[in-house]
N, C-alpha and C positions, 0 to 999 in steps of 0.2 A: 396509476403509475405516471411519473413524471415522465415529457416528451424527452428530457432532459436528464433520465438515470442519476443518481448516486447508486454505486453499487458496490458491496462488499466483496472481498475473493479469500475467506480462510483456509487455510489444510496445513498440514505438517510437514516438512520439509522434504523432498522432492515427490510430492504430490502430484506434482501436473500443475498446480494453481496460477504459477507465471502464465502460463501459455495460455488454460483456459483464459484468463486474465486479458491479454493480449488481443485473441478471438474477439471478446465480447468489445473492447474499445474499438476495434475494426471493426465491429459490427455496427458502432453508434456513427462512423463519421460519411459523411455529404462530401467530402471533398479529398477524398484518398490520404487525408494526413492529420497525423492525430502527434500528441507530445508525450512523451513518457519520460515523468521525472521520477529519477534515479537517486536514493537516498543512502546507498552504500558510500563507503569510503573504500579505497586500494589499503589495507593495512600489510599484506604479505601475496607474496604470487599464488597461493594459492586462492587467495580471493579475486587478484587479477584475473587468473582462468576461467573464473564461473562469473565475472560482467563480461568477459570477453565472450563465454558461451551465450548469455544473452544478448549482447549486441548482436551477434552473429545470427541469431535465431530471428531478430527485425529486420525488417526489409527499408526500404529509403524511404518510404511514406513516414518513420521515425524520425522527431525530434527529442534528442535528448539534453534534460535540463539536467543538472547535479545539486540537488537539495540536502544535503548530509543533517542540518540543521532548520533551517528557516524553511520549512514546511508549509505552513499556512500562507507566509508572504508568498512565497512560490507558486503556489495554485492561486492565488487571489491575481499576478501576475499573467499568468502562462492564459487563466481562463477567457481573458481579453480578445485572444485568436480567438477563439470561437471554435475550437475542433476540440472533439473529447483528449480527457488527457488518464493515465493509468498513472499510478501512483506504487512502486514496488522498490522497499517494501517497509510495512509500518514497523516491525519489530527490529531491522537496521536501522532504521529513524530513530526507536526508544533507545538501542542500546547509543548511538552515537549521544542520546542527551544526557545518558546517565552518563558517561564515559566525560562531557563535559561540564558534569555536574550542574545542569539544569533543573528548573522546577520542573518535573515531569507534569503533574497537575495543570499547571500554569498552559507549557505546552499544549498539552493534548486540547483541555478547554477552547485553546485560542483555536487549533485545527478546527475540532467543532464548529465552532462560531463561524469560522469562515467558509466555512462549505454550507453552510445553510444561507450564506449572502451569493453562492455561486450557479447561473443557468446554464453550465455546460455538462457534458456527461464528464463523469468521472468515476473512474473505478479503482480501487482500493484494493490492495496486498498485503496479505500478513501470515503469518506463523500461527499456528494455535500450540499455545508451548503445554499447557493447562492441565493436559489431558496425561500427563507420566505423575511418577512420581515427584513428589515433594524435595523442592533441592535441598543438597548438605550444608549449602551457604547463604550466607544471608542478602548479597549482594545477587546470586542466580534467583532468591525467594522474591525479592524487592522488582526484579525484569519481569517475574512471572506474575508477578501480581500487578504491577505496572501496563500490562498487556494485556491481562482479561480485562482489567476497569476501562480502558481505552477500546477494546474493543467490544464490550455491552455500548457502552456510550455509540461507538460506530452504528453498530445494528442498528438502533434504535432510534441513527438521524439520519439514514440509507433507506432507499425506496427496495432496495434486493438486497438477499445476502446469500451467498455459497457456499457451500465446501466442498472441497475437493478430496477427495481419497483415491490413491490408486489411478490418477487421470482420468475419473467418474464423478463431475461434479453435482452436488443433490441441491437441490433450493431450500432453501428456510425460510426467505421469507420474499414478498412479493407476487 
């Protein structure tokens, strides 16, 4: 394993997975401060609520960056400081590219790419949408499927990878 972590954090929505998530980036850093860039967008208060429930849950050792889109420039950016950075969460990243009608492909690939050129820890958040039923539309099919290909790809260029159930996270791999 790298001194330098990649590392996955999947589970299904309110999982425990942010927080586990959290842990483990405060677990990687030497100097009390680490970055956590934030790929939500504010679209209605009740989304407001729940970045406000997680800011609230980080303490001032947080930096947070607002990546909604440019992803990869972001972490390519951010990795510079030298302090692990969390990255939550990939499945608000995919829906903001679809939403902007982005190459999703294009995307994800450049992600890829760019975290294999990065020595800092970095740990990754996502949804596992996968595992329900089959959506009634084509545009919820297109997210769901847009999100496993992106996250096999993850797995597979991540030193660790989790899940979380229940606020029980299991290891798959590493």
């Amino acid at each position: 394993m790298s001194q330098n972590p990649h590392i996955f954090v999947l589970g299904g929505a309110r999982s425990g997975k942010s927080a586990f998530a959290e842990k483990l980036t405060l677990d990687q850093t030497k100097t009390s401060k680490c970055t956590y860039i934030a790929t939500s967008q504010v679209w209605d208060e009740e989304m407001r609520v729940r970045i406000d429930l997680h800011k609230d849950r980080r303490g001032s050792e947080w930096e947070t960056i607002e990546a909604p889109l440019a992803l990869a420039e972001a972490l390519t950016e951010q990795s510079q400081n030298g302090v692990p950075i969390l990255v939550d969460c990939l499945t608000l990243w995919l829906t903001n590219l679809m939403m902007d009608e982005r190459d999703i492909t294009a995307e994800c690939d450049s992600l890829i790419k760019a975290i294999s050129t990065i020595n800092t820890p970095i740990i990754f958040v996502s949804n596992e949408v996968g595992q329900g039923i089959v959506p009634d539309n084509k545009m919820a099919r297109d997210f769901r499927d847009h999100a496993g290909n992106l996250h096999q790809k993850l797995a597979a260029a991540v030193d660790q990878v989790y899940f979380v159930t229940a606020g029980l996270p299991s290891k798959l791999k590493g």
